[in-house]
N, C-alpha and C positions, 0 to 999 in steps of 0.2 A: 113543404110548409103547409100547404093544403091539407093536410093530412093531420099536422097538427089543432088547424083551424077546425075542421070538420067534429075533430075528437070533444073540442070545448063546445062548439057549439052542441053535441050532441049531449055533452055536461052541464048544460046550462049556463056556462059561461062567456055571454056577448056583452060586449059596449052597446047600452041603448043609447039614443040618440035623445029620450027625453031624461032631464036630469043630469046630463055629464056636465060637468064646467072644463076638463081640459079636453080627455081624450075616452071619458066615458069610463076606464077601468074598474077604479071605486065603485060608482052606481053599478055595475055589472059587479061587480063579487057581490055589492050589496042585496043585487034584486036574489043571485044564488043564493046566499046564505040567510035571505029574511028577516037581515035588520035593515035600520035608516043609513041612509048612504052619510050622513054626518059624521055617524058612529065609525066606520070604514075610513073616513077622512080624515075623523080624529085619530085614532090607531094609527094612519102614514104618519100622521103629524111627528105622533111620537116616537115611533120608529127612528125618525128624524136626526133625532138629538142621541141615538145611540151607536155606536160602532158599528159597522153592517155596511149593506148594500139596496138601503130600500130602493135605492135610484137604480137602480138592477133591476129590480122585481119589477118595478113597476114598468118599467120600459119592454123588460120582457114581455110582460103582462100585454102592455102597449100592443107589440109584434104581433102576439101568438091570439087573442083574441081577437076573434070576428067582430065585425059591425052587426048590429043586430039587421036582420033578413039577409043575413051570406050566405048565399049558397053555395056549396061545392061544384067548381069546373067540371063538367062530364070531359071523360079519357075518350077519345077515338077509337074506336073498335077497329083492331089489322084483322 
């Protein structure tokens, strides 16, 4: 899992801690992709009301993004 985190955060994909109202996700695609995080909120919105899994995504999204300043666990050297 660590490895997934590492991979986003080296993608620019963290939860900031300014601006999130549940878990940050929104605000984080939004700081990536460089619109307003409204815009990002609106699009779940509407994702909402159609067939799908945005409660998937977004949950995965949840999981696999880092907190902004996470750094990767250093491995023990055998």
């Amino acid at each position: 899992m660590d490895g997934i985190r590492d991979a986003f955060a080296r993608a620019g994909l963290v939860r900031p801690y300014a601006g999130r109202l549940l878990a940050g996700v929104c605000a984080g695609v939004a700081l990536r992709a460089g619109v307003p995080a409204w815009a990002v909120r609106l699009v779940l919105l509407l994702l909402l009301v159609l067939p799908g899994s945005p409660f998937l995504i977004y949950a995965v999204l949840w999981i696999c993004m880092p907190a902004q300043g996470w750094v990767p666990p250093t491995r023990p050297v055998r």
